[in-house]
PDB file of N, CA, C and O in Angstrom:
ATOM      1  N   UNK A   1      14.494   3.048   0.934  1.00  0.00           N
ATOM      2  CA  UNK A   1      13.513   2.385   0.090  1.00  0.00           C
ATOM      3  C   UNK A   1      13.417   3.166  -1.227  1.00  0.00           C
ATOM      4  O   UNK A   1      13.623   4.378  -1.175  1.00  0.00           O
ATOM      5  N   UNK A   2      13.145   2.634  -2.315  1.00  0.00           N
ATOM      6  CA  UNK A   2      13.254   3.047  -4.004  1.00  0.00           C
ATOM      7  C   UNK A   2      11.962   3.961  -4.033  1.00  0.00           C
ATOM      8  O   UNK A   2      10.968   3.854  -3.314  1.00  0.00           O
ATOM      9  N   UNK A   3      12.176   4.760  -4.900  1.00  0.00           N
ATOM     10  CA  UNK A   3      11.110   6.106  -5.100  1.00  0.00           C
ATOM     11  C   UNK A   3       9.704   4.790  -5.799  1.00  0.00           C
ATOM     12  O   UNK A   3       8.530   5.082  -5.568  1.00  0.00           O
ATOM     13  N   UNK A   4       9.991   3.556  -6.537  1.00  0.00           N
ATOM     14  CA  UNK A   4       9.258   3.183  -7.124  1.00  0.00           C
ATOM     15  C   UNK A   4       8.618   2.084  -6.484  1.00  0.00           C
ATOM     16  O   UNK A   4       7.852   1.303  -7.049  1.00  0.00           O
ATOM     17  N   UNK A   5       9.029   2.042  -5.027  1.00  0.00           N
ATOM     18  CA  UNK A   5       8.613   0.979  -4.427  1.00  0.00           C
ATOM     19  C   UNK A   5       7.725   1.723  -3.529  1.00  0.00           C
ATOM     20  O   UNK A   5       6.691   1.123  -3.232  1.00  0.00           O
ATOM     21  N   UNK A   6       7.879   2.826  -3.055  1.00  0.00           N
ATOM     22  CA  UNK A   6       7.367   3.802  -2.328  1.00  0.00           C
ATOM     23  C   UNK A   6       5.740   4.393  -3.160  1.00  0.00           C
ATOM     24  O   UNK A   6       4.671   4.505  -2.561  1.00  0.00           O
ATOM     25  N   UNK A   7       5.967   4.694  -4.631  1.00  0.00           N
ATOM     26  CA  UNK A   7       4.790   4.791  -5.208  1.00  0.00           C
ATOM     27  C   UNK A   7       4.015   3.647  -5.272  1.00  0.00           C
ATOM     28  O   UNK A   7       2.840   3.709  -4.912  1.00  0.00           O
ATOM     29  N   UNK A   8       4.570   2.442  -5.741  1.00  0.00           N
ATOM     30  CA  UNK A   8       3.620   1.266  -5.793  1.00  0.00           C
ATOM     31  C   UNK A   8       2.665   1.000  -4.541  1.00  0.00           C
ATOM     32  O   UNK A   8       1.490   0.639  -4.615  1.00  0.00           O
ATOM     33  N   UNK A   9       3.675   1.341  -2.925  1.00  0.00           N
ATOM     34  CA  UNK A   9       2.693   0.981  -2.313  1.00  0.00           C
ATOM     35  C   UNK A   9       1.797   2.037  -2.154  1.00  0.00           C
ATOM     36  O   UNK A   9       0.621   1.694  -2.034  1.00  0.00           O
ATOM     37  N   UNK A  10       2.022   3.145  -2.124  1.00  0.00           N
ATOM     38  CA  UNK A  10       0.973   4.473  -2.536  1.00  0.00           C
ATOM     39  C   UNK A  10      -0.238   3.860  -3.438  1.00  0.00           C
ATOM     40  O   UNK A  10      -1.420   3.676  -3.150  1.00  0.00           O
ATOM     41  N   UNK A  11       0.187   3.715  -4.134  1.00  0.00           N
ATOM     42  CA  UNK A  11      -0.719   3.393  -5.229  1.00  0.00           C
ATOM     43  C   UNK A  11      -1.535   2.203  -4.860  1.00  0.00           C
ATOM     44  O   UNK A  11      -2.755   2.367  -4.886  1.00  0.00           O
ATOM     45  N   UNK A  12      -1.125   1.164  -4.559  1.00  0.00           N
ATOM     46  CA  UNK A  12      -2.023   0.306  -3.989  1.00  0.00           C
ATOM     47  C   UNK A  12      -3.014   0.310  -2.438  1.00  0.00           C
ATOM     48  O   UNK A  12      -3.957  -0.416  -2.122  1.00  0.00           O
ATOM     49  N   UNK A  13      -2.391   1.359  -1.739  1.00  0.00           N
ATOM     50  CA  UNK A  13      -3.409   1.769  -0.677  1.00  0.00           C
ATOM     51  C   UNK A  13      -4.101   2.710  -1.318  1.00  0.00           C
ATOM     52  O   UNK A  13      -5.173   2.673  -0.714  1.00  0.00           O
ATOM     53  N   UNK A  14      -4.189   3.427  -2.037  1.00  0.00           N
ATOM     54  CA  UNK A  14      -5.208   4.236  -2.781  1.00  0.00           C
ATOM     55  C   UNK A  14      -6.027   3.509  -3.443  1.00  0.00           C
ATOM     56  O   UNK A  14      -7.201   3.669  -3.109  1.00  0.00           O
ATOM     57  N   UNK A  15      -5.808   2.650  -4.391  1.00  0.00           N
ATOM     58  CA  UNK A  15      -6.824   1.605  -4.720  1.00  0.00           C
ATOM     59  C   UNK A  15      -7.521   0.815  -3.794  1.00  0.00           C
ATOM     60  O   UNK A  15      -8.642   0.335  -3.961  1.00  0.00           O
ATOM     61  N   UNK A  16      -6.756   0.698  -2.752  1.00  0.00           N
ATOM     62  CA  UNK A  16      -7.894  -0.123  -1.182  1.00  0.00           C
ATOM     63  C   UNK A  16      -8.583   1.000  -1.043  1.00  0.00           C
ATOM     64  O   UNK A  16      -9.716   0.778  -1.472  1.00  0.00           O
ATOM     65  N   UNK A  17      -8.491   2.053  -0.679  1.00  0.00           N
ATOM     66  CA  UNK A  17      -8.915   2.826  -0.723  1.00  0.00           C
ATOM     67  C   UNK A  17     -10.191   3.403  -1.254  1.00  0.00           C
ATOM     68  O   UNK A  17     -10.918   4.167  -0.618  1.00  0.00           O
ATOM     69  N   UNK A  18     -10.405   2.968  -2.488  1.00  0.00           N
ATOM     70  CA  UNK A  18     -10.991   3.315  -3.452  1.00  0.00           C
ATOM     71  C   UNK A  18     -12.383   2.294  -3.133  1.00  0.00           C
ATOM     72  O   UNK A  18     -13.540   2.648  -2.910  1.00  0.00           O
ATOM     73  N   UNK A  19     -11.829   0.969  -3.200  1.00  0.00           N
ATOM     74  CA  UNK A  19     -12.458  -0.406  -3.127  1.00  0.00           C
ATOM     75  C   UNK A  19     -13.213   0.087  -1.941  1.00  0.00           C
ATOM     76  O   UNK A  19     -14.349   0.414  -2.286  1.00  0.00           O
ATOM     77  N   UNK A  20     -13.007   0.252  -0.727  1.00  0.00           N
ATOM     78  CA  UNK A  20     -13.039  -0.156   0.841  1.00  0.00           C
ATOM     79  C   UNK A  20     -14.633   1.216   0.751  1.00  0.00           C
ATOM     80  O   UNK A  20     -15.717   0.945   1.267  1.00  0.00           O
ATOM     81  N   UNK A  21     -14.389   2.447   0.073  1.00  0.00           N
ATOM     82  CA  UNK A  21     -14.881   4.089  -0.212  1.00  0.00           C
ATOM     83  C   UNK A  21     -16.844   2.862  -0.649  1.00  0.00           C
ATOM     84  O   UNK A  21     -17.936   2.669  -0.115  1.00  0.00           O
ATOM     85  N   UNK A  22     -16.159   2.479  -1.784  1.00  0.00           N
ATOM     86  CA  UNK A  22     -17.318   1.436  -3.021  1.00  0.00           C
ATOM     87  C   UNK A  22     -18.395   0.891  -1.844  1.00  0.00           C
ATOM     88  O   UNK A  22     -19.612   1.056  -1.916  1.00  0.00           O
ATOM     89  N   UNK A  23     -17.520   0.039  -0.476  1.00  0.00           N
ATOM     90  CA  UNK A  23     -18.253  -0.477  -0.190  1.00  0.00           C
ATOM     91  C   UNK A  23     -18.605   0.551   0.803  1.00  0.00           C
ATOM     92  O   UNK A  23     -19.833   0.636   0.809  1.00  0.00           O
ATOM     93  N   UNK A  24     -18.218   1.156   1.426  1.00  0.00           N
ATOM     94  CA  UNK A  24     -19.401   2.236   2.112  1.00  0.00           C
ATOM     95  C   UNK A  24     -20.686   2.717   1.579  1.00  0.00           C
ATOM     96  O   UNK A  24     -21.733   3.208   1.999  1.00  0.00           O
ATOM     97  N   UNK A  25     -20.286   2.453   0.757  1.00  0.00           N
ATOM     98  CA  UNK A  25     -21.655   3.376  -0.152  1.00  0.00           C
ATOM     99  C   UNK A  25     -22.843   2.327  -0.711  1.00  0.00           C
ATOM    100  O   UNK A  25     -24.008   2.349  -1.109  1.00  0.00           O
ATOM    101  N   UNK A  26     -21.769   1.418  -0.471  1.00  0.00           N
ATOM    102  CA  UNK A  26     -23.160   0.016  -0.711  1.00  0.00           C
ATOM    103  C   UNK A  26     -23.918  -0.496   0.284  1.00  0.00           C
ATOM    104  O   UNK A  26     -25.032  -1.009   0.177  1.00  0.00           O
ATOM    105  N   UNK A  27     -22.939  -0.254   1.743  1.00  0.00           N
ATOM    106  CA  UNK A  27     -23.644  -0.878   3.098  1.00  0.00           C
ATOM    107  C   UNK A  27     -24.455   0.316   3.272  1.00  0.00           C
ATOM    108  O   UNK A  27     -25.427   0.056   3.982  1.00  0.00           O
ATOM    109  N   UNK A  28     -24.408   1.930   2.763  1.00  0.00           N
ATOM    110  CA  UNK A  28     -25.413   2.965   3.077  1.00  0.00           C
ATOM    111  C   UNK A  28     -26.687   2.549   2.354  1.00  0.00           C
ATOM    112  O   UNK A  28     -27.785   2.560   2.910  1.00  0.00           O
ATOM    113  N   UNK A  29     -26.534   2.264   1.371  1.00  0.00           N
ATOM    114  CA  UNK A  29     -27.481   1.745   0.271  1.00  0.00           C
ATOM    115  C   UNK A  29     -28.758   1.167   0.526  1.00  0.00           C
ATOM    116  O   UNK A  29     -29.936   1.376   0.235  1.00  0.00           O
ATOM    117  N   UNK A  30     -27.583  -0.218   1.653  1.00  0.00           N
ATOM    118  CA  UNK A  30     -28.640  -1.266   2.876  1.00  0.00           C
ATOM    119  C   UNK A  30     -28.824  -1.400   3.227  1.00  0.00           C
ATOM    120  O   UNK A  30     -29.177  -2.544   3.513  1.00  0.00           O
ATOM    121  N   UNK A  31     -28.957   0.232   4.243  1.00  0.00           N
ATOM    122  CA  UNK A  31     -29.837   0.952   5.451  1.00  0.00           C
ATOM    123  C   UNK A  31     -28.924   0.340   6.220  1.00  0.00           C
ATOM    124  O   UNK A  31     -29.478  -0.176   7.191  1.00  0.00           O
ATOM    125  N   UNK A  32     -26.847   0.045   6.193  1.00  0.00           N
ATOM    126  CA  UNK A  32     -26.122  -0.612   7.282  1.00  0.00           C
ATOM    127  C   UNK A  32     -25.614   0.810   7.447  1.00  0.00           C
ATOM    128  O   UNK A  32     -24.754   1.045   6.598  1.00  0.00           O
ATOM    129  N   UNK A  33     -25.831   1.735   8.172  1.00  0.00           N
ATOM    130  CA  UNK A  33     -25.501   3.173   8.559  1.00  0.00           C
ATOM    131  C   UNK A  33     -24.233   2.936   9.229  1.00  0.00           C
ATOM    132  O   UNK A  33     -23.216   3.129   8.562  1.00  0.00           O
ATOM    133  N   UNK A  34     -24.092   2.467  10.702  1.00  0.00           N
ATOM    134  CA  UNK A  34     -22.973   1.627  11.604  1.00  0.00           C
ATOM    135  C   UNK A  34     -22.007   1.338  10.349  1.00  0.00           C
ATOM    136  O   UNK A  34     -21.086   2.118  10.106  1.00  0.00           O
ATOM    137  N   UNK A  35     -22.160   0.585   9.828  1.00  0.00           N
ATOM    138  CA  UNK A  35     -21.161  -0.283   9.048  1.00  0.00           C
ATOM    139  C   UNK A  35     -20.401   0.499   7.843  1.00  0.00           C
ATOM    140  O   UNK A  35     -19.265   0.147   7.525  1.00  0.00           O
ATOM    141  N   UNK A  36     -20.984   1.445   7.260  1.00  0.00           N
ATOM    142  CA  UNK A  36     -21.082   2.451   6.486  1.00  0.00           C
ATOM    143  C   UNK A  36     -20.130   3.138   7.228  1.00  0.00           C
ATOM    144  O   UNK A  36     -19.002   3.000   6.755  1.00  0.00           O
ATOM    145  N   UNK A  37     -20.196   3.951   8.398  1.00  0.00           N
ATOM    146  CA  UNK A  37     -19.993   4.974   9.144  1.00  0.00           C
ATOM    147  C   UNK A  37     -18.119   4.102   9.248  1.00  0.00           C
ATOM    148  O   UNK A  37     -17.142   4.704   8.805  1.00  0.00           O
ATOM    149  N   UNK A  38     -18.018   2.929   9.784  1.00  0.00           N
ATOM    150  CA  UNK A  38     -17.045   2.338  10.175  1.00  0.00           C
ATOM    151  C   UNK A  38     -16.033   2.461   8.876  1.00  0.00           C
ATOM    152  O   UNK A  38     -14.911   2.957   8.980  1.00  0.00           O
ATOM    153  N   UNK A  39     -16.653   1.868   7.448  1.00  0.00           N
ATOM    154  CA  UNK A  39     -15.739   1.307   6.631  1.00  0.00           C
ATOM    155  C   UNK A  39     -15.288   3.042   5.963  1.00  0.00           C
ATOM    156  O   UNK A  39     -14.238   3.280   5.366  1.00  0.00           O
ATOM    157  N   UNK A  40     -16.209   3.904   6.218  1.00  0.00           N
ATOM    158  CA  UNK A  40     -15.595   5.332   5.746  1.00  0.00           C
ATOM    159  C   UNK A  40     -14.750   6.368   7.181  1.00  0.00           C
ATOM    160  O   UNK A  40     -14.502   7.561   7.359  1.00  0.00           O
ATOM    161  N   UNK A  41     -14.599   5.422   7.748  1.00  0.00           N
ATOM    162  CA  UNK A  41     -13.640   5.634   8.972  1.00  0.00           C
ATOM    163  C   UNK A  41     -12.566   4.995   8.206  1.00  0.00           C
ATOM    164  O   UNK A  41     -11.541   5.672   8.123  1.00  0.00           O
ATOM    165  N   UNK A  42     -12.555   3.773   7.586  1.00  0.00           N
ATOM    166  CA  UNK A  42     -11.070   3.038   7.425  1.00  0.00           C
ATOM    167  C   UNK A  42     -10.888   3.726   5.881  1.00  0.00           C
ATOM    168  O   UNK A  42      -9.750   3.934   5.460  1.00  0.00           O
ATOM    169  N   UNK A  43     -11.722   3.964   5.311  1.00  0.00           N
ATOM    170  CA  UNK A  43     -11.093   5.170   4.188  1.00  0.00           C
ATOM    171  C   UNK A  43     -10.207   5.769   4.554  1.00  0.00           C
ATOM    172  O   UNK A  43      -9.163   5.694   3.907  1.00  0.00           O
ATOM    173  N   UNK A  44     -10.256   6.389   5.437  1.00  0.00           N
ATOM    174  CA  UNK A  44      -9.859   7.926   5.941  1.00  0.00           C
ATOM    175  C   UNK A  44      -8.520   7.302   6.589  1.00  0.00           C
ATOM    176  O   UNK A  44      -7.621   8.141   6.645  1.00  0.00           O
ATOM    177  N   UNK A  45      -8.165   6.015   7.101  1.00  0.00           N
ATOM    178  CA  UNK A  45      -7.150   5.715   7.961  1.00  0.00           C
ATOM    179  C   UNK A  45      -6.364   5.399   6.778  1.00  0.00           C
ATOM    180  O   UNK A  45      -5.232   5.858   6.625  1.00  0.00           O
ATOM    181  N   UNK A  46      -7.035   4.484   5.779  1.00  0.00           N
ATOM    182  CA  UNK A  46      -5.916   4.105   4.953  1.00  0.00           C
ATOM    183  C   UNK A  46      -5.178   5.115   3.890  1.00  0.00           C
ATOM    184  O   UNK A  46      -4.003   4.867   3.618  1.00  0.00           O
ATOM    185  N   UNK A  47      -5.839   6.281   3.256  1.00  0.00           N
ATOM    186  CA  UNK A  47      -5.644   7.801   2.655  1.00  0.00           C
ATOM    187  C   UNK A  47      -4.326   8.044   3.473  1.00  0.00           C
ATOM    188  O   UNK A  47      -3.206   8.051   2.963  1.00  0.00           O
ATOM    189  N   UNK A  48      -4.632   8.270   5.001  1.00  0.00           N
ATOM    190  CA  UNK A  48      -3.571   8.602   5.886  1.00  0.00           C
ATOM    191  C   UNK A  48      -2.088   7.478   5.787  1.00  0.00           C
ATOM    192  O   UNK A  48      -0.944   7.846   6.052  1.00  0.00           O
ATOM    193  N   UNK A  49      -2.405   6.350   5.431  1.00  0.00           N
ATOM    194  CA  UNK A  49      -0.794   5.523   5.753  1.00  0.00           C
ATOM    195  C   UNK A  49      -0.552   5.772   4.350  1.00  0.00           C
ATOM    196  O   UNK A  49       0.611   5.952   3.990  1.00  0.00           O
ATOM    197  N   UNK A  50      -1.857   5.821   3.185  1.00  0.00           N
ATOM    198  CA  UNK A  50      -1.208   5.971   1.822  1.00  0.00           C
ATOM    199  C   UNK A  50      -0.377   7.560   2.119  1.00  0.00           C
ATOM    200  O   UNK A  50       0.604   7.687   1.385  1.00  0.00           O
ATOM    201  N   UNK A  51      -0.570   8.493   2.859  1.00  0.00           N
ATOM    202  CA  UNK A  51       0.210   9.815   2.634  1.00  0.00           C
ATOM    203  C   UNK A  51       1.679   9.477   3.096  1.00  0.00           C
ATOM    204  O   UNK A  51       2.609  10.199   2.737  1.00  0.00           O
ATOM    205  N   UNK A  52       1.831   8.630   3.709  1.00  0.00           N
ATOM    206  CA  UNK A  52       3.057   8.089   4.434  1.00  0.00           C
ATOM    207  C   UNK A  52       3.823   7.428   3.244  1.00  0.00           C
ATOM    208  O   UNK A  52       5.022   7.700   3.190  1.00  0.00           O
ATOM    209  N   UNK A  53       3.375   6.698   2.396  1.00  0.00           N
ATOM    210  CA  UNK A  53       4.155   6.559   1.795  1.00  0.00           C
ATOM    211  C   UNK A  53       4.308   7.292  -0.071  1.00  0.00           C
ATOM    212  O   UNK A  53       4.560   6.747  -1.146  1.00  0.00           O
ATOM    213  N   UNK A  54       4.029   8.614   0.289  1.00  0.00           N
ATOM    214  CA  UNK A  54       4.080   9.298  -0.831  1.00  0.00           C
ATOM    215  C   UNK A  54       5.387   9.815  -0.698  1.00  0.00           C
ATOM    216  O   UNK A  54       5.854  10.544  -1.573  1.00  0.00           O
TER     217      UNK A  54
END
């Protein structure tokens, strides 16, 4: 696979990433703690497949 196809998808799980981070912090916001707790669980999973393709 191309060094530039390999960054793009890097780069675009880091931006989910980013997005997915936003809404944790908005469901904490709205006393959704559970939901919060979950979507900064899938932060952390997607960081991890983005390292995979660095």
């Amino acid at each position: 696979m191309s060094e530039t196809v390999r960054k793009e998808v890097y780069d675009e799980l880091m931006e989910l990433a980013g997005r997915v981070q936003l809404r944790s912090a908005e469901l904490a916001a709205e006393g959704k703690e559970e939901d919060s707790k979950r979507a900064a669980a899938l932060v952390w999973m997607i960081k991890v497949w983005a390292e995979e393709w660095k």
